[in-house]
PANU-60889 format. One line per 5 residues: number of its first residue (from 1); their letters; for each residue x, y, z of C-alpha. Coordinates in pm, whole numbers. Each point is the difference from the previous one (the first is absolute). Example, Ala and Ser with C-alpha at 12.3 -4.5 7.8 and 13.67 -1.06 7.14 Angstrom:
// residues 2
1 = AS = 1230:-450:780 | 137:344:-66
// end
This chain:
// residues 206
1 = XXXXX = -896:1763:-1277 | 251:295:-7 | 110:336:13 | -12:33:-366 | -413:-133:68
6 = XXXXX = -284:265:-1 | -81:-108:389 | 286:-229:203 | -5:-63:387 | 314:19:161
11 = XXXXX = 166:-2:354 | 255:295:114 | 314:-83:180 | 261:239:145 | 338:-112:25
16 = XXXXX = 120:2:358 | 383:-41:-7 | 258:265:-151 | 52:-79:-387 | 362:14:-90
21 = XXXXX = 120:239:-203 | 168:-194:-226 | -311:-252:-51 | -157:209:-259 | 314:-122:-275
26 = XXXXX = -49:-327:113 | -401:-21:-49 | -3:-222:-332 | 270:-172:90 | -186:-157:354
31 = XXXXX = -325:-37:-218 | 208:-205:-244 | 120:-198:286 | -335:-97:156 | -171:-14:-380
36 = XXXXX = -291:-230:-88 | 107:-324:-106 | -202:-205:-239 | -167:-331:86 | -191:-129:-294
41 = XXXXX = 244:-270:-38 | 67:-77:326 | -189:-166:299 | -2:223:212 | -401:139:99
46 = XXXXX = 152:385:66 | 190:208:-99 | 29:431:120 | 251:252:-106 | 67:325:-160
51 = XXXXX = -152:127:-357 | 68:287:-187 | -330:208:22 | -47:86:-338 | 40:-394:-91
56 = XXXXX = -16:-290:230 | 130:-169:-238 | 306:196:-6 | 209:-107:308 | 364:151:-104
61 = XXXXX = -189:378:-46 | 115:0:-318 | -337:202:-147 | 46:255:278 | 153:59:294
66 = XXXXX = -170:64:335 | 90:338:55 | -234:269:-71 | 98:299:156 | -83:24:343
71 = XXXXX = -191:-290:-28 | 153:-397:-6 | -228:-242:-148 | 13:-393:-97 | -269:-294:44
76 = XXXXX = -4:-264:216 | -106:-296:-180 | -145:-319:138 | -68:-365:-163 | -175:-248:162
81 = XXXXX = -27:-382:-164 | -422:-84:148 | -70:-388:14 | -356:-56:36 | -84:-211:313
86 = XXXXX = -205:-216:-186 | 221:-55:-285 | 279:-70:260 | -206:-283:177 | -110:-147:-363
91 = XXXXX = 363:-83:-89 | 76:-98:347 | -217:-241:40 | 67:-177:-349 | 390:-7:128
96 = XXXXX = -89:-208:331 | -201:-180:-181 | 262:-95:-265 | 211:-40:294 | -232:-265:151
101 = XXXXX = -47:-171:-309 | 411:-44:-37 | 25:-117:348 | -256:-271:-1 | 225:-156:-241
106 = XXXXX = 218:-18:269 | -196:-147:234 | -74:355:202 | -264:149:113 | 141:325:180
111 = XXXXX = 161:333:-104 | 191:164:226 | 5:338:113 | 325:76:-164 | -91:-128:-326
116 = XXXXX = -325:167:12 | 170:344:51 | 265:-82:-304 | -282:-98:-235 | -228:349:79
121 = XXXXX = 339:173:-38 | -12:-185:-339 | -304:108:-103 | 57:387:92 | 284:6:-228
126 = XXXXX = -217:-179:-299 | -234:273:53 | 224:323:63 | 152:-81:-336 | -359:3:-161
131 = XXXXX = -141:350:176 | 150:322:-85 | 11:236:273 | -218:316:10 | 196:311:-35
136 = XXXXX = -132:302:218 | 206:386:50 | -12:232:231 | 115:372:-82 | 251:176:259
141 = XXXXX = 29:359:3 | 299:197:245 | -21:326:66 | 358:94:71 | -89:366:92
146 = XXXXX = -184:-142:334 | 127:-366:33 | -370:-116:-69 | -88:-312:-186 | -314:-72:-184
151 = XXXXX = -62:-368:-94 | -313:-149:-203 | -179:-248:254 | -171:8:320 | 16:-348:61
156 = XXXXX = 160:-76:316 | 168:-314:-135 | 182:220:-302 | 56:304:241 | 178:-270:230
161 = XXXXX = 229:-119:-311 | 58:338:-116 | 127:126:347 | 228:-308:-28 | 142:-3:-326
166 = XXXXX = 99:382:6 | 187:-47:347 | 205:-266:-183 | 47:209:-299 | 72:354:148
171 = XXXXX = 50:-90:382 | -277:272:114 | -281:-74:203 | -313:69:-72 | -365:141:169
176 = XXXXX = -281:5:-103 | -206:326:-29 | -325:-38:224 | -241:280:41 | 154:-18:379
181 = XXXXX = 329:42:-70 | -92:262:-243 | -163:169:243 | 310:-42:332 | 269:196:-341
186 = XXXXX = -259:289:37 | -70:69:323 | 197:99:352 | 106:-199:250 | -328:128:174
191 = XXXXX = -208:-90:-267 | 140:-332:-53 | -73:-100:355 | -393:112:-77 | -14:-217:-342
196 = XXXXX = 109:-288:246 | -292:18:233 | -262:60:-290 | -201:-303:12 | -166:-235:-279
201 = XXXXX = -331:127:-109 | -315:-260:-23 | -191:34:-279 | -220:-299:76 | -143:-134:335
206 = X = 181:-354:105
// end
């Protein structure tokens, strides 16, 4: 889900260093730099970077570029190779069991821990190479005017990577927007100190 979506849940962030003044040239340039890189032929189980949001296909922003006004937007996409469990354990076990059956030859009966790790490694690879990973975007909308960012997901885990990624790409810190800190940008000094005694309500009886 997106913006561009009828209904889309998203998180608000403020930014909470100074931005440069001379970032705002550089903006495709830094999203170019820390730009999705594609995995379907390679082993790897993940892989996150920067889309163009018009095209998450499109990591060179070649269809359009991210400016819109006052308003800078671009994707962040995110594969991820998923290996069921069970099929994991299925081809496991038939290696160590090949395994045995070679070293019986030999006159063995045990394999050690070393070899045991090498072989599973074995097996991951065999399998990465047979499961395409699952593509998945997430729109990002900043609002120069105000130094606010909008981004697609309220899932701690993707909020978490977001905040990360964009402090390696434009070196500015993030926070999140709570209804708290909402609340301590509107109010006085005196007010602020009463919003930190309000207790939680109960709704329910413990």
């Amino acid at each position: 889900m997106g913006f561009a979506n009828t209904t889309c849940s998203f998180t608000r962030f403020r930014i909470v260093d100074p931005v440069p003044a001379d970032l705002w040239t550089s903006i495709e340039d830094k999203l170019k730099q820390f730009a999705f890189m594609d995995i379907d032929e390679l082993p790897e189980m993940q892989s996150k970077g920067w889309v163009c949001f018009e095209d998450m296909l499109d990591t060179r922003w070649r269809t359009a570029p991210p400016q819109k006004g006052a308003y800078i937007v671009f994707s962040l996409r995110l594969d991820t190779r998923r290996i069921p469990a069970a099929v994991v354990k299925k081809h496991l076990t038939l290696a160590l069991k090949e395994e045995k059956a070679r070293i019986s030859e030999q006159g063995k009966t045990f394999i050690a821990r070393e070899r045991k790790k090498e072989i599973k490694e074995q097996v991951m690879l065999r399998l990465r190479a047979r499961f395409l990973p699952v593509p998945a975007e997430f729109n990002v909308l900043w609002a120069t005017d105000r130094n606010e960012i909008w981004f697609a997901s309220t899932q701690n885990a993707m909020i978490d990577l977001f905040m990360e990624l964009f402090l390696q790409t434009f070196g500015l810190r993030l926070e999140q927007i709570t209804p708290y800190t909402l609340a301590l940008t509107l109010l006085d000094e005196k007010r602020q100190e009463q919003v930190d005694r309000i207790e939680a309500t109960q709704f329910a009886l413990s």
